[in-house]
N, C-alpha and C positions, 0 to 999 in steps of 0.2 A: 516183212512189215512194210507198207504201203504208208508215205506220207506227204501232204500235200505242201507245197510250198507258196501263201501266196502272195506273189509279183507281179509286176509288168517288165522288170527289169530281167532283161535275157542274159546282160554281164552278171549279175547278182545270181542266177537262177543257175549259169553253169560253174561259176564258181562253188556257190554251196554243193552240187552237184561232183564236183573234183574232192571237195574234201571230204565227202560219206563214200567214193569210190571206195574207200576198204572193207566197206562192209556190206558185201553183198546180199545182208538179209535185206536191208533196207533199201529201199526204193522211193528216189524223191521223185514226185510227181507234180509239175506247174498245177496251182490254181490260177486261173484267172479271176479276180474279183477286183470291182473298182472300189476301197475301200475309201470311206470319207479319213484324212488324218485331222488329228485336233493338233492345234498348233500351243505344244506346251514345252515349258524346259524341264519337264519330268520322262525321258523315254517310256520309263515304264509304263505312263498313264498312257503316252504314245498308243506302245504296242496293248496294253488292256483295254483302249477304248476300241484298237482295231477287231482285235477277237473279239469282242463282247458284239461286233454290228457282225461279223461274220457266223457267231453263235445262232443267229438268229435264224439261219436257217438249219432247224434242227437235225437235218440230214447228215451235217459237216463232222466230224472229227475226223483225228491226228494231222491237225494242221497245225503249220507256224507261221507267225510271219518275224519281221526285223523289222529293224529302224536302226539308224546311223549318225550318229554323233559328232562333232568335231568341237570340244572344249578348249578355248583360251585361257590361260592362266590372268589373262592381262587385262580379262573383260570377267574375273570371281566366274567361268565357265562359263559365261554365253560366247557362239548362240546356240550348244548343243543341238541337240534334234533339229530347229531352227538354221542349220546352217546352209541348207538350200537354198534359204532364202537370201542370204547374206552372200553365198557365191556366186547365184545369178544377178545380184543387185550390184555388189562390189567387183565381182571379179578378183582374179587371183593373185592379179600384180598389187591390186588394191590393199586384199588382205594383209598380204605380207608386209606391203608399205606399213601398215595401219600397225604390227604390230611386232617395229622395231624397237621399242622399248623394253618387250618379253615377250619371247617368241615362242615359248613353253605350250607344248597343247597337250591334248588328249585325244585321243581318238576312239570311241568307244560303238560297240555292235551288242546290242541288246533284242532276244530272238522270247518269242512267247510261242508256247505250244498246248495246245488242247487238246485234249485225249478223246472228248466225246463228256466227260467227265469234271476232268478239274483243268487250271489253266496253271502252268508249270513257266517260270525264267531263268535265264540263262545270259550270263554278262561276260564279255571280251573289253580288256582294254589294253592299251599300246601308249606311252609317253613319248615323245619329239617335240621336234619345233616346226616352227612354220616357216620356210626358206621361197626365195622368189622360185615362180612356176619352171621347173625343167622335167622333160620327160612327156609320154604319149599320154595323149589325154584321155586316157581307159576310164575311170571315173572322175568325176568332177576336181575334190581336192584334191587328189593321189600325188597332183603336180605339184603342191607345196606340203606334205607333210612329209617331213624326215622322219624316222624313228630312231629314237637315243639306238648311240653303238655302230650305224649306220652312215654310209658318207652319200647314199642318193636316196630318192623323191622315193616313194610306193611307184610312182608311174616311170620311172627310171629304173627301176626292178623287171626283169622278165618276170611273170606270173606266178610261177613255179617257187620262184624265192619270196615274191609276195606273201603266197599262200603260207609260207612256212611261220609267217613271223607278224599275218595280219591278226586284227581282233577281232575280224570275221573268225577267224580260224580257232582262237582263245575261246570265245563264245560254241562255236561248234564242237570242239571239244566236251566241254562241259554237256551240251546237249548228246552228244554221240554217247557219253558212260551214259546219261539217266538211260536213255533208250535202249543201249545196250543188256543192263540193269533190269528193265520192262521186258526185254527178251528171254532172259534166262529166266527169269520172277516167276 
């Protein structure tokens, strides 16, 4: 089974790509699409307003896309989805500054996928805190999110150990049984 993934993000693109490596019926394949995002604090609607413009070209099925979270405890979860916005404006020393009063987050990977047919989701989440930036700067926040149990950053993590414990990987999961599930079906 052949499915599309679409990004622009090539860190995003071979990660998801490592963690479907087990199953080689499945074949992720890059979509290129410039997809408009709506700037909401619901992912879902996020990722549903993305398929719904990618729908559009009736050609498309068994695509997904993501959307990626980072909720504060300290801000009732903003700026979830929104937090791109908030780490190019603030920065990460910023952030962290901002929120040593409770440093509680969430980190959450929310994926939608379209069969051609109906539009299916799937949710990853991870709890930590948010710690001054250490570590390679592989993705954006990586450099200040801890995860509870954990003594370093996601970007202080070699990959590999990343992947084992991210909510990229929670969410994948989840998506790898349905499909799996549509395989045998």
């Amino acid at each position: 089974m052949k499915i599309y993934f679409i990004t622009g993000n090539k860190n995003k693109l071979e990660e998801i790509k490592s963690l479907f490596s087990d199953i080689p019926e499945i074949e992720i394949e890059n979509l290129k699409l410039d997809l408009p995002e709506i700037q909401e604090l619901d992912s879902k609607k996020v990722i549903f307003e993305k398929i719904e413009v990618a729908k559009l070209d009736k050609s498309l099925k068994n695509i997904f896309v993501e959307d990626t979270s980072l909720c504060f405890d300290y801000f009732n979860g903003f700026p979830g989805p929104l937090i791109k916005w908030l780490y190019t404006t603030a920065g990460p020393q910023k952030i962290s500054e901002m929120l040593k009063p409770n440093n509680k987050a969430t980190a959450i990977v929310s994926i939608g996928f379209y069969d051609g047919k109906d539009t299916y989701f799937f949710e990853g989440k991870v709890t930590g805190k948010i710690v001054s930036p250490r570590g390679d700067d592989r993705f954006a926040w990586d450099l200040i999110f801890m995860p509870d149990g954990y003594d370093k950053t996601y970007a202080e993590m070699p990959i590999e150990e990343k992947n084992k414990i991210s909510m990229r990987r929670l969410a994948i999961l989840k998506f790898k049984e349905y499909l799996v599930s549509q395989l045998k079906g």
